[in-house]
N, CA, C and O atoms as CSV, one atom per row, in Angstrom:
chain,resi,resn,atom,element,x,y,z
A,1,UNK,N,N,14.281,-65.930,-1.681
A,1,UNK,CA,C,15.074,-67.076,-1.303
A,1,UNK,C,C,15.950,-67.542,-2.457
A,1,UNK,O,O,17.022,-68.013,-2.077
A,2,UNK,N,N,15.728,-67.523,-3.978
A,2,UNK,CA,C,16.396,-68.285,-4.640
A,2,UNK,C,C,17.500,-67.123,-4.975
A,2,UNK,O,O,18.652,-67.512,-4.777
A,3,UNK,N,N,17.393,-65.899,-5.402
A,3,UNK,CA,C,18.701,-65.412,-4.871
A,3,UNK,C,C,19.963,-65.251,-4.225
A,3,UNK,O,O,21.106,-65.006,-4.611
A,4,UNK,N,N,19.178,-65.552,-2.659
A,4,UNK,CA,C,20.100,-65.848,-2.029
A,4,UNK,C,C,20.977,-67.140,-1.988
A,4,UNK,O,O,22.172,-67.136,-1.695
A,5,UNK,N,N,20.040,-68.556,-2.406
A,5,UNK,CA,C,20.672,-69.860,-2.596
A,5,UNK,C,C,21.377,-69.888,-3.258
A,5,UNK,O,O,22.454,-70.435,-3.016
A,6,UNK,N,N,20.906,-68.896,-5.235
A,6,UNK,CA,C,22.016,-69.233,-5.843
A,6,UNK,C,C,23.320,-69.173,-5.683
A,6,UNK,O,O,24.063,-70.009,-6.197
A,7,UNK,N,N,23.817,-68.034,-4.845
A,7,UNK,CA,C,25.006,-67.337,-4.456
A,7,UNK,C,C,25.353,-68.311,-3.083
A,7,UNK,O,O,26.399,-68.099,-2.469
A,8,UNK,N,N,24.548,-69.232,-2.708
A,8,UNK,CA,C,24.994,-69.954,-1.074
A,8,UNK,C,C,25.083,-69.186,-0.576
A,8,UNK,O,O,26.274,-68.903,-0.445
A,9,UNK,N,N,24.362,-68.432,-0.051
A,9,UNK,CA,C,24.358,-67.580,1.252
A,9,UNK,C,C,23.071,-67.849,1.942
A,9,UNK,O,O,22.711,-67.009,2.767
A,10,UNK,N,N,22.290,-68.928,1.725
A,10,UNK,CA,C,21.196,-69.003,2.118
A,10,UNK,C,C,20.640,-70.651,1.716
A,10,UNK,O,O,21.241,-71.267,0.836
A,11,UNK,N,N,19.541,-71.236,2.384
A,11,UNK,CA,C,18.905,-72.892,2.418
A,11,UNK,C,C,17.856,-72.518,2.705
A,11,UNK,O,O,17.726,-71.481,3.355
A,12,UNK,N,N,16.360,-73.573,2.132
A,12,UNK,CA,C,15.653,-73.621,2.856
A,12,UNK,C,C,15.566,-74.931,3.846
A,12,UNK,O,O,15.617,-75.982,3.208
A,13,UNK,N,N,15.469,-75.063,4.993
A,13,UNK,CA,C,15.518,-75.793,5.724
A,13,UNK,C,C,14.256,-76.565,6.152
A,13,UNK,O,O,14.329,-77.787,6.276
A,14,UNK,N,N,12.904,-75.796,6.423
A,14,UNK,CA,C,11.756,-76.805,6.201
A,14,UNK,C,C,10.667,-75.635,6.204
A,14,UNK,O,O,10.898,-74.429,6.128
A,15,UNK,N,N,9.374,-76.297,6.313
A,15,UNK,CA,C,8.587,-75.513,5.786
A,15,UNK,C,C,7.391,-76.416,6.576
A,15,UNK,O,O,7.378,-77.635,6.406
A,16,UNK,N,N,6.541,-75.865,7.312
A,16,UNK,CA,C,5.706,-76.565,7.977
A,16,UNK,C,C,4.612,-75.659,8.820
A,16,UNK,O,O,4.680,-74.441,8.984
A,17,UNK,N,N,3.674,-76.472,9.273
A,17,UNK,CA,C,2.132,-75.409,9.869
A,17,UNK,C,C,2.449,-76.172,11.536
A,17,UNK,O,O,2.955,-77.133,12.116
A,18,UNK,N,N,1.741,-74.949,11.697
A,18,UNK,CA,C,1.570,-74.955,13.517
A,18,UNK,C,C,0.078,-74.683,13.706
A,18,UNK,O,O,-0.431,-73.610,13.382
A,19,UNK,N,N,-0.700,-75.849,14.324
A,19,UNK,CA,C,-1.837,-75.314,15.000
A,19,UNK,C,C,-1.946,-74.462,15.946
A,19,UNK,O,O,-1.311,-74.517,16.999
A,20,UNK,N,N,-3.077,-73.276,15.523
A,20,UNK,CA,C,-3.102,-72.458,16.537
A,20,UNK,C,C,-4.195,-72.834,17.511
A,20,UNK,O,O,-4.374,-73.990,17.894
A,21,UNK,N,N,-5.198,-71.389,18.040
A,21,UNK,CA,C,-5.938,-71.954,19.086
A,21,UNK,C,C,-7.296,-72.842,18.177
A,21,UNK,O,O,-7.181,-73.078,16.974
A,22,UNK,N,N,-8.159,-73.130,18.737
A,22,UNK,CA,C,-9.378,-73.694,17.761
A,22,UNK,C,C,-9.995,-72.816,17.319
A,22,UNK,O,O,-9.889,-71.708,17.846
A,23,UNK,N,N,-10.674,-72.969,16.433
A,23,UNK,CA,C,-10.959,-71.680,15.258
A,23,UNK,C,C,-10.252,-70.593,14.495
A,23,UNK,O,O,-10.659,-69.705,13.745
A,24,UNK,N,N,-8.638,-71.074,15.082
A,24,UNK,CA,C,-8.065,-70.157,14.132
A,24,UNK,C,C,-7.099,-71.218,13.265
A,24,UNK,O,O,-6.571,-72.181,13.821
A,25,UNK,N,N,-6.938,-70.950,11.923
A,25,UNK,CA,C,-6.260,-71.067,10.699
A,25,UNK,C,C,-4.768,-71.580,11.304
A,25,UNK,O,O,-4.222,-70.814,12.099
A,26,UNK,N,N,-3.930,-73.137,10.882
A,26,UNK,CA,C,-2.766,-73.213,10.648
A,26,UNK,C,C,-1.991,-71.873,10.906
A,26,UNK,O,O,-2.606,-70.826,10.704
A,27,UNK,N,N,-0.701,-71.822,11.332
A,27,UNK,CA,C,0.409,-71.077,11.273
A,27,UNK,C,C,1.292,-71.577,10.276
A,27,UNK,O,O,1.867,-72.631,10.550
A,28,UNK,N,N,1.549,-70.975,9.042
A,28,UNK,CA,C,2.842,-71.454,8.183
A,28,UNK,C,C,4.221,-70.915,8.955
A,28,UNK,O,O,4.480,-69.759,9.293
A,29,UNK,N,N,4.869,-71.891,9.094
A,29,UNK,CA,C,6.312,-71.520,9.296
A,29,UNK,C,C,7.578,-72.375,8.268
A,29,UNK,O,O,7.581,-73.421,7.619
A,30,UNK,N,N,8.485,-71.392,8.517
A,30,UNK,CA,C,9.562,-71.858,6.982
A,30,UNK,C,C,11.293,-71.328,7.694
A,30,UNK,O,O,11.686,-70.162,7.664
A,31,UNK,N,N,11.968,-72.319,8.192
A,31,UNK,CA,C,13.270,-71.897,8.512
A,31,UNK,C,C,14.099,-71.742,7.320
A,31,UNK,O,O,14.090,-72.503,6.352
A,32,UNK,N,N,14.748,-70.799,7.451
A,32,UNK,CA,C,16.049,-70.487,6.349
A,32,UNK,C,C,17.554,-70.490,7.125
A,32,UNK,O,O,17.732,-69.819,8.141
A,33,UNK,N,N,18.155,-70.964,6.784
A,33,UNK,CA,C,19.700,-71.213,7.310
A,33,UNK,C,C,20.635,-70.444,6.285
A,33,UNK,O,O,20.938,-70.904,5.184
A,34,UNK,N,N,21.044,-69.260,6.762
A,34,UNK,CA,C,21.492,-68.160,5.688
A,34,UNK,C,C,23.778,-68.472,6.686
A,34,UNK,O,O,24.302,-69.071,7.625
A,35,UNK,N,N,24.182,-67.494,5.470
A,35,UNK,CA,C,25.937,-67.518,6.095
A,35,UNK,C,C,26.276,-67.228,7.273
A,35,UNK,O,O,26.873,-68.088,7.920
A,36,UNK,N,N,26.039,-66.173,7.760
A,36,UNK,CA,C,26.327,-65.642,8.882
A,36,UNK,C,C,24.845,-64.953,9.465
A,36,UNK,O,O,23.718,-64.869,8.976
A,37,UNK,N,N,25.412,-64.541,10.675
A,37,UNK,CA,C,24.210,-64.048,11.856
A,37,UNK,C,C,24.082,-62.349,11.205
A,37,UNK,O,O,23.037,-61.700,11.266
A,38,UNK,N,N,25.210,-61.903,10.672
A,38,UNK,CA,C,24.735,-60.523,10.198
A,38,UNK,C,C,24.231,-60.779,9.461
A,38,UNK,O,O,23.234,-60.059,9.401
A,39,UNK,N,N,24.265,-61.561,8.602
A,39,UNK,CA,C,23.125,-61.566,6.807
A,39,UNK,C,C,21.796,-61.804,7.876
A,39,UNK,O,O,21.018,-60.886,8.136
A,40,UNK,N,N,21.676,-63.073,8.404
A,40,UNK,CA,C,20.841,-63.115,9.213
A,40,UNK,C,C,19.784,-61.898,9.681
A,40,UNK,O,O,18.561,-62.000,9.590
A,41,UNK,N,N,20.495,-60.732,10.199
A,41,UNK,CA,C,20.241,-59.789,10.979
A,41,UNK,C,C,19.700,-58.636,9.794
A,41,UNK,O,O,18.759,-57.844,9.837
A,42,UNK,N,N,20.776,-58.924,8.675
A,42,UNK,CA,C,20.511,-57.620,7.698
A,42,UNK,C,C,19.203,-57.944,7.098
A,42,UNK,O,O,18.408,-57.015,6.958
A,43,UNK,N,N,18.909,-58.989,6.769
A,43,UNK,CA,C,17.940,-60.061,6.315
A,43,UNK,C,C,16.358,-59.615,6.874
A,43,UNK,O,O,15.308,-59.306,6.311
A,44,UNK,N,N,16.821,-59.768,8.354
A,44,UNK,CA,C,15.705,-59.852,8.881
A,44,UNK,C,C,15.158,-57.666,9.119
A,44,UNK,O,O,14.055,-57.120,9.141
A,45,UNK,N,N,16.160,-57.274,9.203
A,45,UNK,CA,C,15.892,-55.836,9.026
A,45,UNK,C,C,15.501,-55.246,7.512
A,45,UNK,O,O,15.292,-54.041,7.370
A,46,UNK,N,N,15.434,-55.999,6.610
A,46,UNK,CA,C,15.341,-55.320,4.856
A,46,UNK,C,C,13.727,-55.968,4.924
A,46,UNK,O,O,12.798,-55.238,4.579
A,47,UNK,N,N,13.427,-57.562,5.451
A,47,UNK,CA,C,12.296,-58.074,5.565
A,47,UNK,C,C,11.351,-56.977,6.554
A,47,UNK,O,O,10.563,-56.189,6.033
A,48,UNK,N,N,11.489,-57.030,7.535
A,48,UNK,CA,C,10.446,-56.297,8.331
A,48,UNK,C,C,10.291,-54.944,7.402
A,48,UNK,O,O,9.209,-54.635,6.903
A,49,UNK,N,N,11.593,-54.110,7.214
A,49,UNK,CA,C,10.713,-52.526,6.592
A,49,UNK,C,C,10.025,-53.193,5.022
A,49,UNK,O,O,9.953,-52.334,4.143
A,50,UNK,N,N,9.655,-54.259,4.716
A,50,UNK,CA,C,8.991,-54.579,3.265
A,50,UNK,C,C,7.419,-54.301,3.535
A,50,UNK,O,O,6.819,-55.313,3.898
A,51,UNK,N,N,6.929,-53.568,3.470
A,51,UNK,CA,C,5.473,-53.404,3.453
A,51,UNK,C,C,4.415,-54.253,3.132
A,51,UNK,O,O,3.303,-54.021,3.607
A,52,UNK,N,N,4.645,-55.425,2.219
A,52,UNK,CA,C,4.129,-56.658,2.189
A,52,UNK,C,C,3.989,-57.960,2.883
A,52,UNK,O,O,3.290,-58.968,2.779
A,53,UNK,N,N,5.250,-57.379,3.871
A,53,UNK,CA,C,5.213,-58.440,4.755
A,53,UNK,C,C,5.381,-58.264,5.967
A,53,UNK,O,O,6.143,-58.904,6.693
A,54,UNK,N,N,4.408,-57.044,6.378
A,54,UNK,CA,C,3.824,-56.797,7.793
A,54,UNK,C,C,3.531,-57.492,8.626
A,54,UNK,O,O,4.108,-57.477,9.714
A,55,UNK,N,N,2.693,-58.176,8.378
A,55,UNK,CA,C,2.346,-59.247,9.395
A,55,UNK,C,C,3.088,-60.459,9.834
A,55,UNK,O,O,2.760,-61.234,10.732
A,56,UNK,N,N,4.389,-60.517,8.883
A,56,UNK,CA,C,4.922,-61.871,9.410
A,56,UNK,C,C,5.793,-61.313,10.499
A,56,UNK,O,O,6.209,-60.161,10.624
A,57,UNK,N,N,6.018,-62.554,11.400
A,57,UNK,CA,C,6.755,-62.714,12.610
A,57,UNK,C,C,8.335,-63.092,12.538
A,57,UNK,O,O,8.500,-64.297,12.726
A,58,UNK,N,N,9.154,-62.600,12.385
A,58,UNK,CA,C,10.465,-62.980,11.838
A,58,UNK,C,C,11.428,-63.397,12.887
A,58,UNK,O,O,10.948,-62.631,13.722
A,59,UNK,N,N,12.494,-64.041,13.607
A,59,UNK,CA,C,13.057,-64.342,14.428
A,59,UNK,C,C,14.328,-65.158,13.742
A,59,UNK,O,O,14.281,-66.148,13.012
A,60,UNK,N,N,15.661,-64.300,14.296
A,60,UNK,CA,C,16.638,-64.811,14.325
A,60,UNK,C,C,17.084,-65.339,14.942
A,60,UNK,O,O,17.594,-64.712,15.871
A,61,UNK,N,N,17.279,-67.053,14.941
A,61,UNK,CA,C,17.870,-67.918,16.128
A,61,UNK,C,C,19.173,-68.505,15.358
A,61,UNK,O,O,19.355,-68.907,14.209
A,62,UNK,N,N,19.959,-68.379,16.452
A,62,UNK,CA,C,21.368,-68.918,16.259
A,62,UNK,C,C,21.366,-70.186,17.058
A,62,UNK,O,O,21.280,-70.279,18.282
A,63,UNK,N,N,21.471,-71.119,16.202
A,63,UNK,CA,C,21.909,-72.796,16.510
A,63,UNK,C,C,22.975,-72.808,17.110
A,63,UNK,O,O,23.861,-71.967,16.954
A,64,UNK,N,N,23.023,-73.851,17.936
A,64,UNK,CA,C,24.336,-74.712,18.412
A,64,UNK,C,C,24.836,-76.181,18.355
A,64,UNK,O,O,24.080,-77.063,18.761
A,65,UNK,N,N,25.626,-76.384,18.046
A,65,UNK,CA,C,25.791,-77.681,17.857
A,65,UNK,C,C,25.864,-78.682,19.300
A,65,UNK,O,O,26.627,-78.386,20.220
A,66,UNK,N,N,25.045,-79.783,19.346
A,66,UNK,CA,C,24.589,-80.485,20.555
A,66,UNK,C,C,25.336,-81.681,20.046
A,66,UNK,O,O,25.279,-82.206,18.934
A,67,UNK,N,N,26.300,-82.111,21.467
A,67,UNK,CA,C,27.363,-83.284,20.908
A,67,UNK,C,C,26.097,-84.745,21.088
A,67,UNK,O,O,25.060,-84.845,21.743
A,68,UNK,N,N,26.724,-85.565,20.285
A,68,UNK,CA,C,26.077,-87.106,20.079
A,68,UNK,C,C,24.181,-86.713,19.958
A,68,UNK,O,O,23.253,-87.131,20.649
A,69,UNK,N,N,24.196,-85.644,18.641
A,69,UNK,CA,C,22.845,-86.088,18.909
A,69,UNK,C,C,22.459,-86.326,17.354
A,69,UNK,O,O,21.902,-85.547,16.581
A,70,UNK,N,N,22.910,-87.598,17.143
A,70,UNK,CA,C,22.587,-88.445,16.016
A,70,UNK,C,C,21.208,-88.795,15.568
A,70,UNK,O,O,20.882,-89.429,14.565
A,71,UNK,N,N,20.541,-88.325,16.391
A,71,UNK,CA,C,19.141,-88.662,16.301
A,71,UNK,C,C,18.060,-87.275,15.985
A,71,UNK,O,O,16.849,-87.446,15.843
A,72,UNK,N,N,18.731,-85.866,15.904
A,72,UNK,CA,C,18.141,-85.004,15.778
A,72,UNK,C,C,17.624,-85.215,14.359
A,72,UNK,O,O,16.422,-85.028,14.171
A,73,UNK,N,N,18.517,-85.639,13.187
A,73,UNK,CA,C,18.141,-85.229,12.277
A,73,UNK,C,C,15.947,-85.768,11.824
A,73,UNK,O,O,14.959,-85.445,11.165
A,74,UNK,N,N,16.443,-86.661,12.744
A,74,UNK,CA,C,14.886,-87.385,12.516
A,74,UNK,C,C,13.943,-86.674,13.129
A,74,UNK,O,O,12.859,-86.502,12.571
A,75,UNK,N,N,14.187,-86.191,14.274
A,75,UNK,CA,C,13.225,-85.485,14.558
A,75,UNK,C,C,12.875,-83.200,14.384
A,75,UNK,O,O,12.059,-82.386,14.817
A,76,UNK,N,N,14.327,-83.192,13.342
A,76,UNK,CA,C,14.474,-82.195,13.474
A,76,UNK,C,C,14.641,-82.116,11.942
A,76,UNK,O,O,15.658,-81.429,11.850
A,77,UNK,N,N,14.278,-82.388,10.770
A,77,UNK,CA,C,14.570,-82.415,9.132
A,77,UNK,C,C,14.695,-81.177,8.535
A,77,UNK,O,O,14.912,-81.094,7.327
């Protein structure tokens, strides 16, 4: 990640746990808001073949901007 920030091609955006079912362990999750949908894409293809990070779940979602919603930021940080 700090690679990519230094150059702005990349943010971290938040960083937060998801309960799973009972008895299983938090889910860490961590959005990154990178330049474009290809870095995005190239990103997410250099991550998956990394052998260390097999197990994570990676997903590229492309945002849209939602008119008058002044109120996301609060519920969306």
């Amino acid at each position: 990640m700090t690679p990519l920030a230094s150059k702005a091609e990349a943010n971290l955006k938040f960083v937060g746990s998801e309960q799973g079912q009972p008895g299983e362990p938090p889910r860490e999750m961590l959005a990154i808001e990178v330049a474009s949908i290809d870095l995005a894409h190239s990103l997410r293809s250099a991550w998956a073949s990394d052998g260390r990070l097999f197990s994570i779940d990676m997903r590229v979602l492309q945002l849209h901007a939602v008119p008058h919603a002044e109120f996301s930021a609060a519920l969306f940080p």
